[in-house]
N, C-alpha and C positions, 0 to 999 in steps of 0.2 A: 504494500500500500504506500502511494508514496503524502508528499506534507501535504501537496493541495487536497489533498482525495480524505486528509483527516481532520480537514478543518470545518468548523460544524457556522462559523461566521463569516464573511465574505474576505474579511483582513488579518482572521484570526486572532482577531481582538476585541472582547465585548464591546470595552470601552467607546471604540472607533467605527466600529458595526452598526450596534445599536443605540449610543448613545451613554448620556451616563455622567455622573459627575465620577470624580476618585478622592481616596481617601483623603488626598492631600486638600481637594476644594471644599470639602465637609469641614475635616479641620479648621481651614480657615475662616469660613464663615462663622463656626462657632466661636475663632477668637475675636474677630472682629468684634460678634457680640459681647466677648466677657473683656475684651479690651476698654469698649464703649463703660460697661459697669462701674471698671475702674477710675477712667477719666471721671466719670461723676462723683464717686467717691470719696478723688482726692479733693472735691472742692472744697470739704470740710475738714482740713488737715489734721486738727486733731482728734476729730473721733473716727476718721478712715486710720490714724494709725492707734489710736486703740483698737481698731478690729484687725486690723492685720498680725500683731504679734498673738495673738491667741493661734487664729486660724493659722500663719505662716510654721508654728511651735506644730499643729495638727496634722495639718494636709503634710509634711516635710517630712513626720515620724520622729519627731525630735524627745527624749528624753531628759528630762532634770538632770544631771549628773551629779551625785551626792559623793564627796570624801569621806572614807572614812576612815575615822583617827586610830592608826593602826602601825606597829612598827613596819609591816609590809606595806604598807602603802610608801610608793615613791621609792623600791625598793632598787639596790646598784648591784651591777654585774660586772662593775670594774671603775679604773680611772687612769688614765695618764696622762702625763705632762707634758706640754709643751712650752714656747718660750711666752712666758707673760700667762700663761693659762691653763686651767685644767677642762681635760675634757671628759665625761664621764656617762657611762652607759644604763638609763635608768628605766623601771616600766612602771605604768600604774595598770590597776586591774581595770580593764573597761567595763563597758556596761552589761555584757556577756561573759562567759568564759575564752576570754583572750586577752590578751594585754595591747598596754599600748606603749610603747617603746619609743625612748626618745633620747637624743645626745644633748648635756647637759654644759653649757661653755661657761664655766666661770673665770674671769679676770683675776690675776693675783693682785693686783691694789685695790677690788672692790670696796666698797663703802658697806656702812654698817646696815642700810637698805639700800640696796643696788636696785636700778629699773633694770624693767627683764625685757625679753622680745623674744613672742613666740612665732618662730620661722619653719613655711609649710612650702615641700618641693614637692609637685607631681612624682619628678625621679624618686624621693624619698630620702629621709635624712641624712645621708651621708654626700647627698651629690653636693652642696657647697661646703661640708666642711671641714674640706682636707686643708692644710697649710698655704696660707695666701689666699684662700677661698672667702666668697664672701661675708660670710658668720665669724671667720679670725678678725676682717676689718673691723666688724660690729665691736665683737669682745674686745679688739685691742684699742674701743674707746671707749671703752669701761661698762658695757653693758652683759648681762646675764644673756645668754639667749639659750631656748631649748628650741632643738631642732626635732620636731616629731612627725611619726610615722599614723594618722590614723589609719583606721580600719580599712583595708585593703589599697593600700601604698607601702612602697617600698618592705621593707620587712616583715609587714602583715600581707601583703599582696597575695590573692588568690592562686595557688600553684595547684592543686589538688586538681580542679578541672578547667572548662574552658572560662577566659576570661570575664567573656560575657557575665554568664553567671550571676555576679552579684547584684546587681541593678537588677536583673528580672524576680532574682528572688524577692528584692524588696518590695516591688509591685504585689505580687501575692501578695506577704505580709501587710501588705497594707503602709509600707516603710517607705524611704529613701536611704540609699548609701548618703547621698546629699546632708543629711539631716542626722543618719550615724552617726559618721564625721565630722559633725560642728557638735554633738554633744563630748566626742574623745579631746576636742579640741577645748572647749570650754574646762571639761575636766582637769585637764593640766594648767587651766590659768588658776583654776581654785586650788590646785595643788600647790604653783609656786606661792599663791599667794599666803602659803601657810607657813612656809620655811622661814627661817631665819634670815638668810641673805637678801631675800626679794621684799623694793617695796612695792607693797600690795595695791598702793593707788597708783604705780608705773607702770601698768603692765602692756606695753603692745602686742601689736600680732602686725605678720607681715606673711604675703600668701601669691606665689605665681602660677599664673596660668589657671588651671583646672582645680588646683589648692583653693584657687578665690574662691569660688560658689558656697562651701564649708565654712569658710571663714567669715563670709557676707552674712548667714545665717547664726554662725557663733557668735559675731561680735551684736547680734542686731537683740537678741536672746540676753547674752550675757554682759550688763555692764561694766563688770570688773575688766572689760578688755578696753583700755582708757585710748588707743588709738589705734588707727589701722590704717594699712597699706596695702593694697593689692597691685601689680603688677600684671598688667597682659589677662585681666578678664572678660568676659563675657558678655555682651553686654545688655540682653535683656531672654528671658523664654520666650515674649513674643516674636523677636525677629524670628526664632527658630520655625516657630507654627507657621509663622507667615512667609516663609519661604519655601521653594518645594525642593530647593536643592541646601543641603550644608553641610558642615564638615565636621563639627558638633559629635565626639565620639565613635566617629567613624574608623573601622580600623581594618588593614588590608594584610588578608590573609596570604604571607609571603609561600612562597612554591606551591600555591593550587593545595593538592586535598583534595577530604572530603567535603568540605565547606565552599560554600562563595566566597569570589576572592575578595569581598567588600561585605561587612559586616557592622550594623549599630551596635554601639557601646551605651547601654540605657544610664551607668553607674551617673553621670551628670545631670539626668533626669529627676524632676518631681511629678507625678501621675496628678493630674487633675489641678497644676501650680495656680493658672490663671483664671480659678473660681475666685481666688482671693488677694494674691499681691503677685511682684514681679520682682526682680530684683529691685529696680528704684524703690520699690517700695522698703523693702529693707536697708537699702542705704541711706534711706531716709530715716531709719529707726535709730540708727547709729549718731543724729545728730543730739547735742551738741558737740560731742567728740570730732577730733581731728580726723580727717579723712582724708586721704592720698590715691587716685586715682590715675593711672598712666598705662597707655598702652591699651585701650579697650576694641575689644575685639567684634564684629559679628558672627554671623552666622557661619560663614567660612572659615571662622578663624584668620580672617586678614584683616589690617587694622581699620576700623569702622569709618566714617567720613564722618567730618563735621557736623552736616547736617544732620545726621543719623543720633551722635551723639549729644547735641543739644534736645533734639526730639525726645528720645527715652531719659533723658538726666533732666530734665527741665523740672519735674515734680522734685527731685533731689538739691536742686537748688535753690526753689521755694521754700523746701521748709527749716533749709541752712537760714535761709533771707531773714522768715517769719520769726526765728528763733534770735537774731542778731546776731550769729556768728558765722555769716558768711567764707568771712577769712580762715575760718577751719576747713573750709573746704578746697581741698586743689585738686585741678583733672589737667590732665600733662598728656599730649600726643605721644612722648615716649619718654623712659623711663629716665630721670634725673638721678645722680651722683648716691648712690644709696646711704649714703652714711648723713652727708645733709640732708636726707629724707627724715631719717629716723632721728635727728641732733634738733630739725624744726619740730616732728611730732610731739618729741618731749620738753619742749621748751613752751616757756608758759606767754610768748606772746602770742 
């Protein structure tokens, strides 16, 4: 039998045969619809962001993250020295049975409360901090930084089976890895904030690329993160629904297989996000804290346009305005000098 003699539509494609929307134009229509929702919403800035942190805490699968006072808690697996610093290998228990594993940089001239900075790499925590790497420059101007691994990066990363995996599982459960991950994260700001070295009202976070999304949700949740930095994020859910092409966890299965050589990565996903906020919505949550924005990405992961980025940040601006701290806010086409990044975060002009 040959193709034309198996084909039951004239093109072999419903779609184009007989008509038809596809998934991707349903999509869209309905976010237009819950896009419009929003818009309305933020008219009222502060009771659209009172509903947002409940819901944003819900729809994400986010839990509380409780410490608990315990000699194992923040427990070391080791420590060595470098010139001006020590680095040291610690886990706390996460919210399951797994740990969350992190590298510990303390300065040898720290102060009797050091500000801390918590630093989140897609690579996972060792990729900046070998010698001369970015976290040494941090430490060797006097800053505590914990460099961590949440749930499923770098040293927790899913090896057992395929990638994918974890983002679909969380759909089931009704979760997001998204939302795992900003509680593993928030858990170590509550942990530093219990030691001795760290002062508790310094504490930043700082988050590249794929790290943002976790950390936009951690710091929006958790006030104890007094500033933050993202690098090369995201720049909203909607562009993603509202395009029918992006690059948004997409990942290509090298030498063929059994698989398609192009596969979603759902782990960036939240299921049903835009019943109730978007990211600006949460970076709005984060105000009056200092915010550092640079590098913001679309849907392709290529860097976003102007106009694009005044359109989705515009409510983020607003309620920096409303609030009078404007000038806590900076958004930077690309990334400036990191260490004057984090030297203005914590500085009290």
């Amino acid at each position: 039998m040959t193709a034309e003699e198996l084909k039951i539509t004239s093109t072999g494609q419903v779609s184009t045969s007989l008509g038809g929307q596809m998934i991707f134009d349903v999509n869209r229509k309905e976010t237009e619809r819950l896009y419009e929702n929003l818009l309305t919403s933020r008219k009222d800035i502060a009771k659209h962001l009172d509903h947002v942190l409940p819901k944003a805490k819900q729809i994400s699968g986010y839990v509380e993250p409780i410490i608990r006072p315990s000699k194992e808690e923040g427990f070391i697996n080791g420590r060595y020295i470098r010139d001006g610093y020590t680095v040291g290998l610690h886990a706390l228990e996460g919210e399951g049975e797994y740990a969350i594993p992190f590298l510990l940089f303390i300065p040898d001239n720290k102060r009797d409360k050091t500000p801390a900075i918590l630093y989140l790499h897609p690579g996972g925590k060792a990729i900046d901090a070998g010698p001369g790497g970015e976290i040494e420059k941090l430490v060797k101007q006097g800053y505590i930084v914990a460099a961590v691994d949440p749930l499923g990066v770098g040293e927790t990363k899913n090896r057992a089976t395929r990638g994918l995996a974890d983002g679909y599982a969380g759909v089931l459960i009704g979760r997001s890895i998204v939302g795992i991950q900003a509680g593993d994260i928030a858990r170590v700001a509550k942990y530093l904030a219990t030691t001795q070295e760290v002062d508790k009202d310094r504490i930043g976070a700082l988050a590249k690329d794929a790290m943002c999304l976790p950390l936009i949700h951690a710091a929006a949740f958790e006030p104890l993160i007094a500033n933050v930095v993202l690098i090369g994020p995201l720049m909203s859910y909607r562009t993603v629904a509202m395009n029918r092409f992006y690059r948004v966890g997409l990942t290509k299965n090298e030498g063929g297989g059994l698989w398609h050589p192009y596969e979603v990565d759902f782990s960036w996903g939240i299921g049903g996000v835009l019943t109730a906020y978007d990211l600006p919505d949460l970076l709005a949550c984060i105000a009056p804290r200092k915010l550092v924005i640079s590098g913001i990405k679309d849907q392709m992961l290529e860097p976003a346009s102007n106009e694009a980025i005044n359109k989705e940040m515009e409510f983020v601006k607003a309620v920096y305005a409303s609030k009078n701290v404007s000038s806590n806010l900076r958004m930077n086409s690309s990334p400036e000098d990191l260490n004057t990044t984090i030297e203005w975060c914590f500085s009290k002009e």
